[in-house]
C-alpha positions in Angstrom: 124.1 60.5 199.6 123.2 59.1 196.0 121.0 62.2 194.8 118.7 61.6 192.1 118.6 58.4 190.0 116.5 55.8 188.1 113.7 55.0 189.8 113.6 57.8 192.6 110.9 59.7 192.3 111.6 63.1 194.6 108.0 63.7 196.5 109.2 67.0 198.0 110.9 69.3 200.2 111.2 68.1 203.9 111.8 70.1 207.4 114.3 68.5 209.1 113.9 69.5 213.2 116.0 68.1 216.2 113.0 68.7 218.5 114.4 69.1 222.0 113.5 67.1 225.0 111.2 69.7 227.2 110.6 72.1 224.5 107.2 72.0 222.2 105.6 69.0 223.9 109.0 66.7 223.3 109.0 64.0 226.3 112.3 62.9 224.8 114.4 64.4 222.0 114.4 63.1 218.5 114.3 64.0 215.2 111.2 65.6 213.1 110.9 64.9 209.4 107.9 67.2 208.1 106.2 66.6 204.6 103.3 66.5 204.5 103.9 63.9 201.3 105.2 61.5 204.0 101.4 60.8 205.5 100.8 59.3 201.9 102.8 56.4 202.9 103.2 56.4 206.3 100.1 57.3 208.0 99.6 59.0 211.6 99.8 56.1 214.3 101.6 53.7 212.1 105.6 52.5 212.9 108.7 52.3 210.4 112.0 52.0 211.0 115.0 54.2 210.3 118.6 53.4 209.2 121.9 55.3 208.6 123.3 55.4 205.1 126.2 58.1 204.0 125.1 61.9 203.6 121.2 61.0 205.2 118.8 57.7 206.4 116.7 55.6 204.6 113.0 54.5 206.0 112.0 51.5 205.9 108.3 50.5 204.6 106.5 47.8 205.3 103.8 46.1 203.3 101.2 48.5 203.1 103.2 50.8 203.1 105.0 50.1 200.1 102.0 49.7 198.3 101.0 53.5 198.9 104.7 54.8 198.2 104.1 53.1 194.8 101.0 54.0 193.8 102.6 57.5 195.0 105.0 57.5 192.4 103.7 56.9 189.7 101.3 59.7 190.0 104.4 61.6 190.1 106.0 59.9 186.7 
């Protein structure tokens, strides 16, 4: 885990779940990132991917997606 740096702009505080198969509505388990933040970039119904990196993951954005994480930041500069 890097922490903060140039050009990271922190967005907030996330909820980090392992949500259970067969519990809450879970038809498989996985992993819940909650920030509400997050729907700024990556809205409800669209797909991302994940990948490892040491101490945490990384999402990947597509397209669009960047644009909105951008525009994101710098109402946060």
């Amino acid at each position: 885990m890097s922490g903060p740096g140039k050009g990271k702009i922190k967005i907030g505080k996330a909820d980090v779940y392992v949500h259970l198969k067969g519990e809450s509505g879970a038809t498989v388990t996985h992993i819940d990132v909650e920030l509400d933040e997050l729907n700024k970039i990556i809205k409800p119904g669209e797909n991302t991917y994940v990948g490892a990196k040491h101490g945490g993951v990384f999402l990947g954005l597509k397209k669009e997606m960047i644009e909105r994480a951008e525009r994101l930041a710098k109402k946060k500069k």
